[in-house]
TIRO-2110 file (N, C-alpha, C; in Angstrom, 1 decimal):
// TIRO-2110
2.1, -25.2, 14.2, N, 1, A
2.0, -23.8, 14.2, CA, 1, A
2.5, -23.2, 12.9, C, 1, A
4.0, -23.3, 12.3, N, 2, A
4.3, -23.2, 11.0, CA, 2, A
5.6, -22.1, 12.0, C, 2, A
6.3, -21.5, 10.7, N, 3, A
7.4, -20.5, 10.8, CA, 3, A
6.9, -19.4, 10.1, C, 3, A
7.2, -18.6, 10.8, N, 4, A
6.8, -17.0, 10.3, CA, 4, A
8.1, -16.6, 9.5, C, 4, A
8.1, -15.7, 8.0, N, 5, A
8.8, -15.4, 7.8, CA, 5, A
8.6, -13.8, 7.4, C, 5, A
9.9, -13.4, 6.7, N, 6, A
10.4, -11.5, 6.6, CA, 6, A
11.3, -11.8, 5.6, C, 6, A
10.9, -10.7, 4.5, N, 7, A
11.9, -10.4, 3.3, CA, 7, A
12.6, -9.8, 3.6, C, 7, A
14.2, -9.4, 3.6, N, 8, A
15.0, -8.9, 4.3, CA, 8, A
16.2, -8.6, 3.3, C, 8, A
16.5, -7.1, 2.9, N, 9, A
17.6, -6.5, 2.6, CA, 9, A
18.5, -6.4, 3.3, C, 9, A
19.6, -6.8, 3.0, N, 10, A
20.8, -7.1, 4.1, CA, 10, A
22.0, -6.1, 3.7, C, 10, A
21.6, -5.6, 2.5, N, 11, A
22.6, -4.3, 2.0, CA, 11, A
22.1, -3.3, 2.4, C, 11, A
20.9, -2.9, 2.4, N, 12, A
20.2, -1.5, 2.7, CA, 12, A
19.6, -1.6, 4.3, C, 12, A
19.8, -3.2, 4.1, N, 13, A
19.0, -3.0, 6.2, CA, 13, A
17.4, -2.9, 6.3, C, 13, A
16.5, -3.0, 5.1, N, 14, A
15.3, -3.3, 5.2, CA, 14, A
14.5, -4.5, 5.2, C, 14, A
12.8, -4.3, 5.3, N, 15, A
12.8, -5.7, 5.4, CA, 15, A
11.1, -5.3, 5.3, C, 15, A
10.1, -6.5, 4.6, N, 16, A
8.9, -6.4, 4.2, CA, 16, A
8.6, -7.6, 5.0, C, 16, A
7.3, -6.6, 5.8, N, 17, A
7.0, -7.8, 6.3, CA, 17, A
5.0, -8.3, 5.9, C, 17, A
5.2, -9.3, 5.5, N, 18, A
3.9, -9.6, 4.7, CA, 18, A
2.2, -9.4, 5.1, C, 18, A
2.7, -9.2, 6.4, N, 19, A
1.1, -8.9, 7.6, CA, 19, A
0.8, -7.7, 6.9, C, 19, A
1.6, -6.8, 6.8, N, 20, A
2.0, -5.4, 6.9, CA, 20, A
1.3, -5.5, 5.1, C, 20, A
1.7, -6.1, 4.3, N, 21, A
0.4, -5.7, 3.1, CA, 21, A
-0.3, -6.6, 2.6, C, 21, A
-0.7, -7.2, 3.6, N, 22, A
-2.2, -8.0, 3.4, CA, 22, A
-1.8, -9.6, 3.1, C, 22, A
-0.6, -10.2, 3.4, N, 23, A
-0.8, -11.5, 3.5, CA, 23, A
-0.3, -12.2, 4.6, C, 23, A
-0.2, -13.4, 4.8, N, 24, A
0.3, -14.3, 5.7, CA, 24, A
1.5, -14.3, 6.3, C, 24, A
2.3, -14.8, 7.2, N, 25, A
4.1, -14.8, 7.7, CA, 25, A
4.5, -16.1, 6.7, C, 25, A
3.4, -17.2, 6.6, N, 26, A
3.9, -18.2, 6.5, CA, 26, A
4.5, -18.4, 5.1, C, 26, A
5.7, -19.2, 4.3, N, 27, A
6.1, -19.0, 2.9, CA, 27, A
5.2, -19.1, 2.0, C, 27, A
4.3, -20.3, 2.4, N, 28, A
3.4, -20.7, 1.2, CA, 28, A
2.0, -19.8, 1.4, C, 28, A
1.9, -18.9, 2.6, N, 29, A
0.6, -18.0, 2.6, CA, 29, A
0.9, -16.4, 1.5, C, 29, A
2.8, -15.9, 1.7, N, 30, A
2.8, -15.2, 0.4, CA, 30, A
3.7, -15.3, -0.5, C, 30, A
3.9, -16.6, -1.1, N, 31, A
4.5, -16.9, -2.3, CA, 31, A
3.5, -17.2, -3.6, C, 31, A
2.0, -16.8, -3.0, N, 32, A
1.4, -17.2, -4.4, CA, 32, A
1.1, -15.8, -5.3, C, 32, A
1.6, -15.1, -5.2, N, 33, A
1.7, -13.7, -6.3, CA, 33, A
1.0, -12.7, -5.2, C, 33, A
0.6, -12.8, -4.2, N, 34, A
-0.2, -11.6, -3.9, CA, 34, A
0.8, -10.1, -3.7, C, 34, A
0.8, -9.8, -2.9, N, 35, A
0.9, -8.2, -2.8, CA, 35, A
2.6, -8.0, -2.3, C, 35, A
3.2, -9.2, -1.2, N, 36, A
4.3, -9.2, -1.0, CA, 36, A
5.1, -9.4, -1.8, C, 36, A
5.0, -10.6, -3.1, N, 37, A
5.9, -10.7, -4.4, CA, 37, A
5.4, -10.2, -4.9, C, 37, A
4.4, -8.9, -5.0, N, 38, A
4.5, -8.1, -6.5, CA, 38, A
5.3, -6.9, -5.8, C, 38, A
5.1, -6.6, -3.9, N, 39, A
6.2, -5.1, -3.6, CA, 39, A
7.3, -6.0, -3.9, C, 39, A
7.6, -7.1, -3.9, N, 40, A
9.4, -7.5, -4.1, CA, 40, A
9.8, -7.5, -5.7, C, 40, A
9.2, -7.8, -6.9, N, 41, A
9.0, -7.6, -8.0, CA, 41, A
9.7, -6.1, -8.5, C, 41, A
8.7, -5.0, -8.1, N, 42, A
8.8, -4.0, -7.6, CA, 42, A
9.9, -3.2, -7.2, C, 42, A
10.3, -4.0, -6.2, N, 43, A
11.8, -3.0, -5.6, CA, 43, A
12.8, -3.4, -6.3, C, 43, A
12.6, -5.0, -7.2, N, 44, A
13.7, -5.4, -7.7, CA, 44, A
13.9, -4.7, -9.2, C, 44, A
12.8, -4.3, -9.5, N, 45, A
12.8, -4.1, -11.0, CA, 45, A
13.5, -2.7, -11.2, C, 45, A
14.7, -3.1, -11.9, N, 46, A
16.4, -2.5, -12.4, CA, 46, A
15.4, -1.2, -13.2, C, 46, A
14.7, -2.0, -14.8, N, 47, A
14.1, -0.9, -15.6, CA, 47, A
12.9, -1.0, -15.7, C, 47, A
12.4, -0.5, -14.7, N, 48, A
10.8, -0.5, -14.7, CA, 48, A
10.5, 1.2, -15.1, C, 48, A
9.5, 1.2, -15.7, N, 49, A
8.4, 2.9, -16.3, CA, 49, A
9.2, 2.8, -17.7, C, 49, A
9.4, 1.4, -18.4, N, 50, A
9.3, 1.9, -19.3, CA, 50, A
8.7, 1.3, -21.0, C, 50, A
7.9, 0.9, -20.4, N, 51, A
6.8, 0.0, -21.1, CA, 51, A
5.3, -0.3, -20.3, C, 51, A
4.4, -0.5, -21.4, N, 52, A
3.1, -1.0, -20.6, CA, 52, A
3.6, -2.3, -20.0, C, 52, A
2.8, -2.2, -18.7, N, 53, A
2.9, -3.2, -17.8, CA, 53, A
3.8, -2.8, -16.7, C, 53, A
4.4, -1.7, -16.6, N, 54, A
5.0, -1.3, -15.6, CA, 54, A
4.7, -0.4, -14.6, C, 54, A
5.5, -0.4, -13.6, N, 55, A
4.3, 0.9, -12.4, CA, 55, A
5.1, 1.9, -12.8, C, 55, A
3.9, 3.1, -13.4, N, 56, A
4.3, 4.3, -14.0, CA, 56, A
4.6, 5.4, -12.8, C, 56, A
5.3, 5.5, -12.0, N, 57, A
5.6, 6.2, -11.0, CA, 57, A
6.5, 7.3, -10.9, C, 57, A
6.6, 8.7, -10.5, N, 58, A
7.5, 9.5, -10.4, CA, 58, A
7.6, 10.1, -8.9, C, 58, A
8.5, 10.9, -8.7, N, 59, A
8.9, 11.6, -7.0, CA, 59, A
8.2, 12.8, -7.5, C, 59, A
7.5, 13.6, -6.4, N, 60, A
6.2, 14.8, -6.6, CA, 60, A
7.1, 16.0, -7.3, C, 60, A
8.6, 15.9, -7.1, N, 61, A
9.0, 16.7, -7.7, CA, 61, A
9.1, 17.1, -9.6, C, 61, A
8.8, 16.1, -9.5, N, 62, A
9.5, 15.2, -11.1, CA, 62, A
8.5, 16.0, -12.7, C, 62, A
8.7, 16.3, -13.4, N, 63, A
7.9, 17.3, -14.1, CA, 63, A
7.4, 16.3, -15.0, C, 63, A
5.9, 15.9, -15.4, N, 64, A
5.3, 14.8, -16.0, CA, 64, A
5.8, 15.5, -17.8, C, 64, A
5.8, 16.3, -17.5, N, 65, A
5.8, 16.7, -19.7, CA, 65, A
6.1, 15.8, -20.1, C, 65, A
5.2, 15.5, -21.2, N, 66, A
5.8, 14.8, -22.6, CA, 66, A
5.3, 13.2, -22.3, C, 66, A
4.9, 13.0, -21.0, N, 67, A
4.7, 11.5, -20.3, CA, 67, A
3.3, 10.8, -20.9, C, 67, A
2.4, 11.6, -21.0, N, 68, A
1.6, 10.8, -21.6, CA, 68, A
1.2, 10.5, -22.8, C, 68, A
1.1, 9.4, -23.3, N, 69, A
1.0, 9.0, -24.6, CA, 69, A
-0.6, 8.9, -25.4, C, 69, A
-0.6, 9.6, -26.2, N, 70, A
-2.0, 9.0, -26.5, CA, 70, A
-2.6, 8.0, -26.8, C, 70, A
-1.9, 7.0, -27.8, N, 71, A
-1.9, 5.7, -28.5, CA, 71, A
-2.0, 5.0, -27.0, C, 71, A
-1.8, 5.1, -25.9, N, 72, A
-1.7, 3.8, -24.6, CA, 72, A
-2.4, 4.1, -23.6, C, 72, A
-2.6, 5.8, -23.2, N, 73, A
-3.3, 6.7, -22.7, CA, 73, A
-2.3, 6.6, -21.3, C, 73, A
-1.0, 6.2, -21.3, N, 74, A
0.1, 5.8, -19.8, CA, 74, A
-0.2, 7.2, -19.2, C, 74, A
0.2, 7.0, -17.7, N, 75, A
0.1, 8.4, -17.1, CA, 75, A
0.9, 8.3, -16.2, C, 75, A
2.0, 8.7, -15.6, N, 76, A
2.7, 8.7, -14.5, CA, 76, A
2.0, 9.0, -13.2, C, 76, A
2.1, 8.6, -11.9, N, 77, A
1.2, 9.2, -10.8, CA, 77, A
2.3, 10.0, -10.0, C, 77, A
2.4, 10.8, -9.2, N, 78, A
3.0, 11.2, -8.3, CA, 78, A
3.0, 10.7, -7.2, C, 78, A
4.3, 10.5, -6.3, N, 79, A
4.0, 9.4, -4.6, CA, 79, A
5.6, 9.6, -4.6, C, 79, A
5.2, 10.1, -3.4, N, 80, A
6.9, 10.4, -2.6, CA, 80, A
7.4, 8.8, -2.0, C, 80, A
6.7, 7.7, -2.6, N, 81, A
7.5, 6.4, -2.8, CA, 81, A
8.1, 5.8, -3.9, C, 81, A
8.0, 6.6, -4.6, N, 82, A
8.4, 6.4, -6.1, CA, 82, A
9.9, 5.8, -5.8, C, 82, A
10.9, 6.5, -4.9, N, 83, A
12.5, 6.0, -5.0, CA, 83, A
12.1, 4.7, -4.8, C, 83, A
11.5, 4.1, -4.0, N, 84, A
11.8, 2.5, -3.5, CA, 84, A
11.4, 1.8, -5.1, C, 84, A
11.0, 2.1, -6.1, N, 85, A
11.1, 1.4, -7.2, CA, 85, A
12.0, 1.4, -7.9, C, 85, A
12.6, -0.3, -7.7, N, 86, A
13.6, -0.9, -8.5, CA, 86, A
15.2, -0.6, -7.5, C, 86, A
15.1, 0.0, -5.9, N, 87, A
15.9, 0.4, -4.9, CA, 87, A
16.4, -0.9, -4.5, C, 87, A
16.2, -1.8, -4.5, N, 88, A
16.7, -3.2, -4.0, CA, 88, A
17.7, -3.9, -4.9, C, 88, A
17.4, -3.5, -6.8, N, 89, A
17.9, -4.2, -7.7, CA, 89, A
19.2, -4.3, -7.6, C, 89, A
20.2, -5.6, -7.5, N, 90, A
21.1, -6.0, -7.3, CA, 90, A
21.8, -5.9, -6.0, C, 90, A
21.2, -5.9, -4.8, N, 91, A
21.2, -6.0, -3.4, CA, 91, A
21.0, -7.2, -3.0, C, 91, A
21.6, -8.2, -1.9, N, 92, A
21.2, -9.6, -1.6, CA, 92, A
20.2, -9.5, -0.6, C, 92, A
19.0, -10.4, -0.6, N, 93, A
17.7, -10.4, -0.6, CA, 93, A
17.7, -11.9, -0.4, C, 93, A
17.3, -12.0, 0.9, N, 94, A
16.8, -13.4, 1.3, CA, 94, A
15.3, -13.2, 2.3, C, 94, A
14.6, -14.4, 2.5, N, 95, A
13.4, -14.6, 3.2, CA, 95, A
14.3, -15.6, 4.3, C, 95, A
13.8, -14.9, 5.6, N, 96, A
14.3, -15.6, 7.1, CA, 96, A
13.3, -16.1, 7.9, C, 96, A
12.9, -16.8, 8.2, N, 97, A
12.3, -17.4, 9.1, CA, 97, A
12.5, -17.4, 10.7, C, 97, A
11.4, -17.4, 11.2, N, 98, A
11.6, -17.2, 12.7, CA, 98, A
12.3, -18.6, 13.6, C, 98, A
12.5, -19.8, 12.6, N, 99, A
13.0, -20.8, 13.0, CA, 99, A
14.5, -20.9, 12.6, C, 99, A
15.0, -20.0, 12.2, N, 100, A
16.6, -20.1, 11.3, CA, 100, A
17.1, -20.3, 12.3, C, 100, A
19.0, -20.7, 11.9, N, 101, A
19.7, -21.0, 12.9, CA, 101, A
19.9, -19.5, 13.3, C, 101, A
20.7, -19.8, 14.2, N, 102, A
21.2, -18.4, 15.0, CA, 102, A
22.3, -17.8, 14.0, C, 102, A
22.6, -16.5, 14.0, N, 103, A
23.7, -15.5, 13.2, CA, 103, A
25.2, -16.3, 14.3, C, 103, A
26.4, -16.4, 13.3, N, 104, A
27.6, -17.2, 13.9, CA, 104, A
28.0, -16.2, 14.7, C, 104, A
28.2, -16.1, 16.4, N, 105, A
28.6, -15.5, 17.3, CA, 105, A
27.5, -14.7, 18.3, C, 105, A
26.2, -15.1, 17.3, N, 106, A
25.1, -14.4, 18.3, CA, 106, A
24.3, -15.0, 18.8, C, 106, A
23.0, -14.7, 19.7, N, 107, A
22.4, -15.4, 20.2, CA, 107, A
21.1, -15.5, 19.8, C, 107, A
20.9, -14.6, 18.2, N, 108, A
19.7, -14.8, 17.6, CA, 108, A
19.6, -14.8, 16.3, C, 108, A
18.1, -15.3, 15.7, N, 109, A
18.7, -15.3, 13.9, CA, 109, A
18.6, -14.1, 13.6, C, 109, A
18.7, -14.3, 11.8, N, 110, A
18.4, -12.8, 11.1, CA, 110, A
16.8, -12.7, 11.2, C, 110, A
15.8, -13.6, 11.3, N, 111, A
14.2, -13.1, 11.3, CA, 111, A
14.1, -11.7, 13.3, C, 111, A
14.9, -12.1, 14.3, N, 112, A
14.8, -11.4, 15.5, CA, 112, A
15.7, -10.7, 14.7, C, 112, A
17.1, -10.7, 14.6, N, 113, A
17.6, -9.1, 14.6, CA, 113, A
17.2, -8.4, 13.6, C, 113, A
16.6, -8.5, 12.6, N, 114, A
16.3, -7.7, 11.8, CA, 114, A
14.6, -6.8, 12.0, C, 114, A
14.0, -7.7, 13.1, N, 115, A
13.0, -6.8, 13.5, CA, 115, A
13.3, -5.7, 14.1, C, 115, A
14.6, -5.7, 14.9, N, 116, A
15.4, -5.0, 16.0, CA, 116, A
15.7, -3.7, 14.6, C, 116, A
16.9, -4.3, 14.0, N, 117, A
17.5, -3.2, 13.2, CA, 117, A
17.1, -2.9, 11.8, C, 117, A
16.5, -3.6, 11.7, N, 118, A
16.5, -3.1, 9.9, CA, 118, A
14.8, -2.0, 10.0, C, 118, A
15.0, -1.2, 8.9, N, 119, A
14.0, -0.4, 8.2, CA, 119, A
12.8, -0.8, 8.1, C, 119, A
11.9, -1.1, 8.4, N, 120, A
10.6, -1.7, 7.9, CA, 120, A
10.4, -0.8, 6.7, C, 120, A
10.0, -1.1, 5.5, N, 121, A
9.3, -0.6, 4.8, CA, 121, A
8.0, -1.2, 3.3, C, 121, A
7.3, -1.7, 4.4, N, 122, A
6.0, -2.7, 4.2, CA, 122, A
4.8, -1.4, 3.8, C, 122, A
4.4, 0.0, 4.9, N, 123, A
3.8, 0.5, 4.4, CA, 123, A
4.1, 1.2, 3.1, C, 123, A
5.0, 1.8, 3.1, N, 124, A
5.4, 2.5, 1.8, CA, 124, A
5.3, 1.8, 0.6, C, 124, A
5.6, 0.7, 0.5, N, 125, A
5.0, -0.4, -0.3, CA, 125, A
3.5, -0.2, -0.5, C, 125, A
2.7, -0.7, 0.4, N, 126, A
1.2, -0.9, 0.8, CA, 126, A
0.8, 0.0, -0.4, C, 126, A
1.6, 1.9, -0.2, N, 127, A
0.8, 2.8, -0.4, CA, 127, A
1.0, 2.9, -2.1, C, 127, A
2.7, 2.8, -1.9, N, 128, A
3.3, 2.5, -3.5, CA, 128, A
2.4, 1.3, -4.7, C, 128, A
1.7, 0.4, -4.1, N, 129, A
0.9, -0.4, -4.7, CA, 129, A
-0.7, 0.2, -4.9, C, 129, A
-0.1, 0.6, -4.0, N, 130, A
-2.1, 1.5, -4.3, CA, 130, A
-1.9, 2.6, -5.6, C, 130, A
-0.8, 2.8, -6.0, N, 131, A
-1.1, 4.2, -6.5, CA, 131, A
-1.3, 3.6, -7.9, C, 131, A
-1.2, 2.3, -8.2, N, 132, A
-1.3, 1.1, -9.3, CA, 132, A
-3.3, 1.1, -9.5, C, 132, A
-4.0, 1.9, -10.3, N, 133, A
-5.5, 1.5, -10.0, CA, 133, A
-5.8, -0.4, -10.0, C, 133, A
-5.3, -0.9, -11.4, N, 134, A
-5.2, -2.3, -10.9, CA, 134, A
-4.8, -3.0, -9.8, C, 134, A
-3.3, -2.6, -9.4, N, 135, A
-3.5, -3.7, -7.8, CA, 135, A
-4.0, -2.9, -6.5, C, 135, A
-4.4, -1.1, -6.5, N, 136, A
-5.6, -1.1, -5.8, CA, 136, A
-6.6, -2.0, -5.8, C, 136, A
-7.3, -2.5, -6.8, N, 137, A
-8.3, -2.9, -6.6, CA, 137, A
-7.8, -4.4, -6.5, C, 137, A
-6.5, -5.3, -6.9, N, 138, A
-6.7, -6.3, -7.2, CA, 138, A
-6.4, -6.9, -5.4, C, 138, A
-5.9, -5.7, -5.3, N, 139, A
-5.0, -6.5, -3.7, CA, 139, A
-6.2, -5.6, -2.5, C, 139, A
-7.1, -4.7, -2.6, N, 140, A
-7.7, -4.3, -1.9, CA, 140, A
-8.4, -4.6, -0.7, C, 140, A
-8.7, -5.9, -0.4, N, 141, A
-9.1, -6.9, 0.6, CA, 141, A
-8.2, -7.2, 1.3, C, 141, A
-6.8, -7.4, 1.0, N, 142, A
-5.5, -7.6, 1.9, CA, 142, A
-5.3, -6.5, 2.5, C, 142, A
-5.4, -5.5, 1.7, N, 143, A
-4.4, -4.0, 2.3, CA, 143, A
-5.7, -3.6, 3.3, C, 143, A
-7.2, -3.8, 3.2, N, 144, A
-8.0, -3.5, 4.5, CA, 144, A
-7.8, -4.6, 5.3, C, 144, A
-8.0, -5.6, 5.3, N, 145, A
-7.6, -7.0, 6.4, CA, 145, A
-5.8, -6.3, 6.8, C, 145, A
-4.7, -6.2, 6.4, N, 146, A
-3.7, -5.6, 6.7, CA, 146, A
-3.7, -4.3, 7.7, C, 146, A
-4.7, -3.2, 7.4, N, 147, A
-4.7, -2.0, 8.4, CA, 147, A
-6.1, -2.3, 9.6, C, 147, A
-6.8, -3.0, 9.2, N, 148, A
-7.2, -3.4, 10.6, CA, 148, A
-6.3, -4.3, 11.8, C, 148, A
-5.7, -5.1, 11.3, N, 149, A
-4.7, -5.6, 12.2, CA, 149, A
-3.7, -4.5, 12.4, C, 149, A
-3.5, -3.5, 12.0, N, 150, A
-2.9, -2.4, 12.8, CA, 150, A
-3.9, -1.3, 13.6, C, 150, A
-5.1, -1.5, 13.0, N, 151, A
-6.2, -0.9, 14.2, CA, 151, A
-6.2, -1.7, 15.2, C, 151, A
-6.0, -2.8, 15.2, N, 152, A
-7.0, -3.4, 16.5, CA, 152, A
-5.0, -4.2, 17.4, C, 152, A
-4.2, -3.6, 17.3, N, 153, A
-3.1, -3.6, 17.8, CA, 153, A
-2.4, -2.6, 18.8, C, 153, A
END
């Protein structure tokens, strides 16, 4: 059958769960670059928006002036997910498995209690990577395979 696993913030109490944007539970179904290690890339990145190649993101409040460059044509997008970029950087961050030992004094691991208590924040991701036109389109087949398994749930 294999072990299911969950990226899991243990400072902030969150946790990505890979179904949730278009890949597998299993380690080796999303450790190959898809959509889970680019949202964990993502939340980890300390100085991200500030070069090409980065997700140009701001909060809807945020005043674009002066943001676009002509020479690169960059544009900032607006998305009330903008905080979770680079929100994890320097936070401990492990992947748990639904086979781990048990937490010392309890009767389950961190992959069950953290379903229990921590934050899910898988779609906000999802949406946060959409606002990217590239990994819209690059990850586009996972994120519909991803919300039909929450249609048909």
């Amino acid at each position: 059958m294999g072990q299911y696993h969950l990226v899991l913030n243990l400072d902030k109490k969150q946790l990505l769960r890979p179904t949730e944007l278009g890949d597998g539970l299993k380690l080796l179904e999303f450790a190959d670059g898809g959509p889970t290690l680019t949202a964990l890339a993502i939340l980890l990145a300390k100085d991200n928006g500030r070069g090409l190649g980065d997700l140009h993101v701001a909060m809807p409040e945020t005043p674009l002036d002066n943001w676009e460059k002509a020479d690169y044509g960059l544009k900032r997008v607006r998305t009330p997910h903008a905080h979770l970029v680079g929100s994890w950087a320097g936070d401990r961050i492990i992947i748990a498995g639904d086979y781990g030992d048990n937490i010392p004094g309890k009767e389950e691991n961190m992959y069950s209690m953290a379903q229990r208590e921590y934050l899910e924040i898988s779609g906000p991701m999802r949406e946060l990577l959409r606002c990217d036109r590239y990994l819209a389109q690059r990850f586009s087949d996972q994120f519909k395979w991803a919300e039909s398994l929450k249609d048909s749930a």
